[in-house]
VEXVEXBA-951677 format. One line per 4 residues: number of its first residue (from 1); their letters; for each residue x, y, z of C-alpha. Coordinates in steps of 0.25 Angstrom, whole numbers, plus 5000, padded with zeros to 4 digits. Each point is the difference from the previous one (the first is absolute). Layout:
N
NUM> a> X,Y,Z | ...
This chain:
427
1> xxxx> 5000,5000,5000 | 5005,5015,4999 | 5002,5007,5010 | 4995,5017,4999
5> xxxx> 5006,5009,5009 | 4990,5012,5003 | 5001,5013,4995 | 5010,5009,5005
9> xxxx> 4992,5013,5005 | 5010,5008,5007 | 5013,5004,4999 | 5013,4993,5005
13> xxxx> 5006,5005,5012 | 5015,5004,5001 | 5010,4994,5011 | 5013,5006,5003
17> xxxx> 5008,4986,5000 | 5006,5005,5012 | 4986,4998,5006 | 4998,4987,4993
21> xxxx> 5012,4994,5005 | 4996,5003,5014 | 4987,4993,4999 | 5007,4987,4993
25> xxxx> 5010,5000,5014 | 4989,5004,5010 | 4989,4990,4995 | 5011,4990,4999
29> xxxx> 5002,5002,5016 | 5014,5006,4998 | 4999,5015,5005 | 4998,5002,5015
33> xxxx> 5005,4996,5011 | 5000,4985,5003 | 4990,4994,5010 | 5006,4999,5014
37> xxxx> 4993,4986,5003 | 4995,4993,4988 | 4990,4990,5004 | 4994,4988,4991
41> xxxx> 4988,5011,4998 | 5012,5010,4994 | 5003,4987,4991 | 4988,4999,4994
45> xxxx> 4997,5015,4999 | 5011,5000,4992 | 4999,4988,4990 | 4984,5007,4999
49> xxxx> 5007,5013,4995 | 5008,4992,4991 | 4992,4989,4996 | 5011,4990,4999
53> xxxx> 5013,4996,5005 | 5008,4992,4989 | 5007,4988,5007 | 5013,4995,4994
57> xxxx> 5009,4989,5006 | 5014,5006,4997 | 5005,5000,5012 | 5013,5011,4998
61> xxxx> 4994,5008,5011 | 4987,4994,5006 | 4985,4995,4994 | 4998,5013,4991
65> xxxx> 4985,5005,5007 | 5007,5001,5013 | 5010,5009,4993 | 4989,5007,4994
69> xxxx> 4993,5001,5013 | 5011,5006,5006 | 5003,5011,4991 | 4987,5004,5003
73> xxxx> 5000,4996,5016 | 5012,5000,5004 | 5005,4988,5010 | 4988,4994,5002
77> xxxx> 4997,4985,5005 | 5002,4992,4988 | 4993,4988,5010 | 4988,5010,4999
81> xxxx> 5000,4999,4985 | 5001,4984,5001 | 4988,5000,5010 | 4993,5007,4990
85> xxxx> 5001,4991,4990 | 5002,4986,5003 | 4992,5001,5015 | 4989,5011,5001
89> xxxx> 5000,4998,4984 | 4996,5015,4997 | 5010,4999,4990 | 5000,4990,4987
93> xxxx> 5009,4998,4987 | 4994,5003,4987 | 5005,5003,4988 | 4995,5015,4998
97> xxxx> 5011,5008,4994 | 5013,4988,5003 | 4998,4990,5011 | 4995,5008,5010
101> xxxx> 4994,5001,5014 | 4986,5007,5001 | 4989,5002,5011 | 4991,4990,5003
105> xxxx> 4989,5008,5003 | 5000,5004,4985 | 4998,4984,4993 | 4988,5005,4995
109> xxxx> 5008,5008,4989 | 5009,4989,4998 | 4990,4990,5000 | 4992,5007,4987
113> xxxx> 5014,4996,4993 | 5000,4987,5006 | 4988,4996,4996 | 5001,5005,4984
117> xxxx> 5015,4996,4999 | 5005,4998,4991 | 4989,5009,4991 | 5003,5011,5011
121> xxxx> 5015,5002,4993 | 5001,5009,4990 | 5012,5002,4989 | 5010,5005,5011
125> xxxx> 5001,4986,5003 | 5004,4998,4984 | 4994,4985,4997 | 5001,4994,5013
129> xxxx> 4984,5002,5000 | 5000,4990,4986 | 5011,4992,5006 | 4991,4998,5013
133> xxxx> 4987,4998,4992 | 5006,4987,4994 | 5009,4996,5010 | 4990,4999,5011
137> xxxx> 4989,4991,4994 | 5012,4990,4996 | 5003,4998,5012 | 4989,4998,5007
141> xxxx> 5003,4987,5007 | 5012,5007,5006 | 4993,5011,5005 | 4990,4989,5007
145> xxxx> 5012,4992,5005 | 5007,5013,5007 | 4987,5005,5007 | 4998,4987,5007
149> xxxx> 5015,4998,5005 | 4998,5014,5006 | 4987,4994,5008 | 5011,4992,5009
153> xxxx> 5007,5014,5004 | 5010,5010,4992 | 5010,4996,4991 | 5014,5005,4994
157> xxxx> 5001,4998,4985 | 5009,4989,5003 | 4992,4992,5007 | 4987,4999,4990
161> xxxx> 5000,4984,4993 | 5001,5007,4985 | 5010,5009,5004 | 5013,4994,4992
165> xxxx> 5006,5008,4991 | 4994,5003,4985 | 5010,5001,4988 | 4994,5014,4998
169> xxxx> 4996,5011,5006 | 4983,5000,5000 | 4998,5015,5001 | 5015,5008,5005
173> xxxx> 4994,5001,5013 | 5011,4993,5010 | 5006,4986,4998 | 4996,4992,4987
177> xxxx> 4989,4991,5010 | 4985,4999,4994 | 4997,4999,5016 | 5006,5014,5002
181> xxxx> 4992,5007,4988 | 4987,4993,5004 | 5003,5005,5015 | 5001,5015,4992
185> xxxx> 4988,5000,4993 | 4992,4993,5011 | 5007,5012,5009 | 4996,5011,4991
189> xxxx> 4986,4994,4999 | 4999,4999,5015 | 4999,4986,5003 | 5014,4999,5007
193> xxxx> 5008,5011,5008 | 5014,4999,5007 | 4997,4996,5012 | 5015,5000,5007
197> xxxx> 5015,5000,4997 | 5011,4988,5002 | 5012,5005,4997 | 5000,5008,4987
201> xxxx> 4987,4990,4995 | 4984,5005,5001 | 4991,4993,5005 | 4987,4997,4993
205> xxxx> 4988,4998,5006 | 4985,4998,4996 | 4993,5018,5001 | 4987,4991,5007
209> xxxx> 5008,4995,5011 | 5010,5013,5002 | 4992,5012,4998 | 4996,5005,5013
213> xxxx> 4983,4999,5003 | 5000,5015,5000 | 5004,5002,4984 | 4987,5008,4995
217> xxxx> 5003,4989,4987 | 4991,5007,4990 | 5006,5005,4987 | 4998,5015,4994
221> xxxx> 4993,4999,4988 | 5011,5002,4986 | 4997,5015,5001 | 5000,5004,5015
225> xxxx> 5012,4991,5000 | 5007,5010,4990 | 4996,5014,5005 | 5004,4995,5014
229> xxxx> 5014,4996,4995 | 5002,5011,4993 | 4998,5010,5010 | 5007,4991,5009
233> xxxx> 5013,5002,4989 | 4999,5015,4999 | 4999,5003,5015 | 5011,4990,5004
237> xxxx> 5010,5008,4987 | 4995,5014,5002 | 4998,5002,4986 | 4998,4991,4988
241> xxxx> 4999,4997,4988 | 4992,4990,4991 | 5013,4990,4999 | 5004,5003,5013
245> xxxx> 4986,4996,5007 | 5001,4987,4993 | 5014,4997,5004 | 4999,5002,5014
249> xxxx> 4987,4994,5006 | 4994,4991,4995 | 5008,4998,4989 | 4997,4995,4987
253> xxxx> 4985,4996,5004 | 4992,5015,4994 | 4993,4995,4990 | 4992,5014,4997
257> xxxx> 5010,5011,5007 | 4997,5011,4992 | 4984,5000,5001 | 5003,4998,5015
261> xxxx> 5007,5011,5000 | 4993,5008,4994 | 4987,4998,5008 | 5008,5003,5013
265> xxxx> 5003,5012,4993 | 4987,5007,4995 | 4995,4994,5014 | 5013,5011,5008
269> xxxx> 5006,4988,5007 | 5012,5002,4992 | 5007,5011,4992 | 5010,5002,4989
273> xxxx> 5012,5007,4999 | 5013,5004,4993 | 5013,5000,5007 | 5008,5012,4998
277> xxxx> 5011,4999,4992 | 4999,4985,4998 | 5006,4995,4987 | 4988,4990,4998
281> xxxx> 4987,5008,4999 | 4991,4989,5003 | 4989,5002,5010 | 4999,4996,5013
285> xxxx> 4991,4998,5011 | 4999,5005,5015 | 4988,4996,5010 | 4990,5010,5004
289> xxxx> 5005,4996,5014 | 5014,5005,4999 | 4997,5013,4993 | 5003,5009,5013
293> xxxx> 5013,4992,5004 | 5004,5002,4987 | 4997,5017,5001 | 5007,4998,5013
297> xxxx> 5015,4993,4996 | 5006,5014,5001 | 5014,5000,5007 | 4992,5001,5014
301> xxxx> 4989,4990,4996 | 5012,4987,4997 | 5009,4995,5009 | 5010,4992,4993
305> xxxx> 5009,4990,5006 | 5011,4991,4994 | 4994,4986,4996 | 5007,4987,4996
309> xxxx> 4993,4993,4990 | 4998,4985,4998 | 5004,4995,4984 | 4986,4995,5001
313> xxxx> 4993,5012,5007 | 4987,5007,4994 | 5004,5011,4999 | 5011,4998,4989
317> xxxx> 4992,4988,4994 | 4997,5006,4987 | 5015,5005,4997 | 4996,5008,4986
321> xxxx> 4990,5009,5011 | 5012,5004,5008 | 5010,5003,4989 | 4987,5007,4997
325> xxxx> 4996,5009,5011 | 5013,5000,5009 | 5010,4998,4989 | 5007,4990,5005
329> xxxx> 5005,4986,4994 | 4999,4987,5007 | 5000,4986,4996 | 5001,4989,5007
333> xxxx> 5013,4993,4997 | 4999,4987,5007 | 4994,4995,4988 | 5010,5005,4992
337> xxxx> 5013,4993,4996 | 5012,5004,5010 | 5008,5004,4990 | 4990,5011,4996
341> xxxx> 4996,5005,5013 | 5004,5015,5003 | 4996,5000,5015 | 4999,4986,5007
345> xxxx> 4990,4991,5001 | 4989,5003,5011 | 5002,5014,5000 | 4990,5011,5008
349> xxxx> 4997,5013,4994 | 5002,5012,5010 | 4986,5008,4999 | 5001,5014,5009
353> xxxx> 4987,5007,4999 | 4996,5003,4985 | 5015,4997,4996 | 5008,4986,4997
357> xxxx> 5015,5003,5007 | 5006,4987,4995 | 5001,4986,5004 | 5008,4990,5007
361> xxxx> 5002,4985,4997 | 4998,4993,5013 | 5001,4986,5006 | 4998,4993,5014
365> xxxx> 5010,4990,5005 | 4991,4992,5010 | 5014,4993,5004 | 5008,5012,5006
369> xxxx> 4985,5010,5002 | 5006,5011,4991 | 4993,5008,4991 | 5011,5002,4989
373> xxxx> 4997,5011,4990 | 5008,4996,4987 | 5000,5012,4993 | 4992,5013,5001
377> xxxx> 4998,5009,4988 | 4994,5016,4999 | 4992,5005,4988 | 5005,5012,4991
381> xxxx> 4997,5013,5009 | 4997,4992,5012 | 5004,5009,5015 | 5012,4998,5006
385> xxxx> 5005,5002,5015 | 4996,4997,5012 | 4985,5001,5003 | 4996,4991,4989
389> xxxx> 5012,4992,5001 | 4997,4998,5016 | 4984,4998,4996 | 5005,4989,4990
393> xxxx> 5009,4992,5008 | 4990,5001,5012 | 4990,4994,4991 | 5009,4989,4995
397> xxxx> 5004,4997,5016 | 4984,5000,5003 | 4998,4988,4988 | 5013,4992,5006
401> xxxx> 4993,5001,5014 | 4986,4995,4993 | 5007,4987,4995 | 5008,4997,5013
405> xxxx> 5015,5005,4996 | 5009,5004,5011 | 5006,5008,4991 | 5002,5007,4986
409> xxxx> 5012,4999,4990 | 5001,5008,4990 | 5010,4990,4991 | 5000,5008,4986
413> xxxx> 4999,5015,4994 | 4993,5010,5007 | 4997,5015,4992 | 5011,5009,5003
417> xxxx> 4988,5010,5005 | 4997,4991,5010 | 5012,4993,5004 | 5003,5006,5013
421> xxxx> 4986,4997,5006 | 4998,4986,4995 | 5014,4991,5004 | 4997,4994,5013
425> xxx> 4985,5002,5003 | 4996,4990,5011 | 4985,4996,5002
């Protein structure tokens, strides 16, 4: 079906980019000072303003959503985040932009994809939806097999009778194991859910059995679903475009974007604007809701601080935007080969208020409990001397403490602007 998008009938409002990088950092939870006491209740505030935290097991620092959680939160209890999700279950894995923890207490929104998966994909998922459509009905007796091993209890991969290893991959998702693409699809159509860890291995177990009693499990229809999300994507980014709703929540499921858009548009939910001065002049989109915080990001209405950011962190999830908006480059160089990386492998970009500093290339040794800072690198133009050199290593000392170090070691090049203030910080 084609989508219409309603008739434009007022003008786009102009944003300073000043302004709109401030909203990006203050709706991301990354200006203001940081909670003195975050609680599990700050937690799932803060994945609600967010709508996700992406979960990655690379495991150069610590799980990425505690790192995520902690640039936002500081050094909170990372047992809270755990009781949250595997004990008072307030917190599940779905996929909703990458594997990522969600709220609970919003399934009905997930479940409206559940239950059309995989007809709730659209083409962000290029032909996985095709791919799903065939596979699926082919493999029905394996879908029956694996739902009633998990009536005995959870399972890892491993331990399911079909589990050994295919000649193939069936569908690039993991190991090449038709047990381990059944347990996807049957993941994303909400029949299982990871139910607990064993060492680096979920488990599954059967939704029915796991999801707590309380779960309000009735799915939004297709189109409340979409205007939900998509309002949910604009507050969490401040302002956004078309693409970049899309990417970030719930990615690759808008099946009719542009007429949703619309509607909330003619209806003064949200409003369209041009960013000053920005070299791409497509439109984007700000909530009815944030229209005075915006007005008020003036120097006495933001109160930047100096943020480390996770590799897998929202708020640089979409790396064209921040090239975009803040002007700065950053890829993820742990997927690229060693010989081509410029800056190391699990690398932190240094956010301070509206500007990116720099970056430094981290890694925790466990063995010795030292937080050792391979290398740290400043952007063209970044400030020098001691204030924000002090404010930068004091921020780095606060990470080591989060992860347990005793101590930091700074083991590589440091920026001559900063130099003096960084050898030698101490947690």
């Amino acid at each position: 079906m084609t989508t219409r998008r309603a008739v434009r009938t007022s003008p786009l409002q102009s944003v300073p980019l000043l302004a709109a990088r401030r909203l990006v950092v203050t709706k991301q939870g990354l200006a203001g000072p940081l909670p003195k006491r975050p609680s599990r209740e700050t937690i799932l505030a803060t994945v609600r303003e967010l709508c996700y935290l992406q979960i990655d097991p690379v495991s150069v620092l610590g799980p990425a959503q505690a790192t995520t959680l902690w640039s936002r939160l500081g050094n909170f209890r990372t047992t809270d985040l755990d009781r949250l999700v595997w004990t008072d279950r307030s917190l599940f894995q779905y996929v909703v932009h990458a594997a990522a923890l969600v709220r609970t207490d919003e399934y009905p929104l997930y479940a409206s994809y559940m239950r059309r998966y995989p007809e709730s994909l659209s083409s962000g998922w290029g032909s996985w939806r095709e791919h799903a459509r065939r596979w699926i009905p082919r493999h029905a007796q394996l879908r029956s097999q694996v739902l009633r091993e998990l009536r005995d209890g959870p399972r890892r991969i491993n331990q399911f009778a079909a589990h050994p290893r295919t000649s193939r991959s069936t569908g690039g998702w993991g190991s090449a194991s038709d047990v381990s693409a059944m347990l996807f699809h049957l993941w994303m159509a909400g029949h299982v859910m990871v139910v607990g860890s064993e060492g680096n291995q979920n488990l599954y177990g059967r939704t029915e059995q796991f999801l707590p009693g309380w779960v309000d499990r009735t799915p939004l229809d297709p189109e409340t679903a979409e205007r939900t999300a998509a309002q949910r994507a604009i507050r969490a980014q401040g302002i956004a475009s078309e693409s970049e709703i899309s990417f970030y929540f719930v990615r690759g499921c808008y099946r009719r974007l542009p007429e949703v858009l619309g509607q909330l548009e003619v209806e003064g939910t949200i409003h369209p604007v041009r960013v000053e001065g920005f070299p791409h002049h497509g439109v984007r989109y700000v909530h009815d809701r944030d229209l005075d915080l915006l007005a008020s990001l003036s120097d006495d209405g933001f109160e930047p601080r100096i943020s480390l950011l996770s590799p897998f962190d929202s708020m640089i999830c979409r790396r064209s935007r921040i090239e975009q908006l803040f002007g700065f480059s950053y890829a993820h160089e742990n997927y690229i080969p060693k010989a081509k990386r410029k800056y190391g492998v699990y690398v932190l970009p240094i956010l301070a208020g509206d500007r990116f500093l720099g970056r430094i290339d981290p890694r925790m040794d466990r063995a010795t409990k030292t937080l050792i800072i391979n290398s740290v690198h400043a952007e063209p133009g970044a400030p020098g001397g001691k204030p924000v050199a002090s404010e930068i290593g004091a921020t780095i000392a606060r990470l080591g403490e989060f992860l347990g170090a005793r101590s930091v070691r700074y083991a590589g090049p440091v920026p001559e602007i900063w130099q003096p203030w960084l050898r030698g910080s101490r947690p």
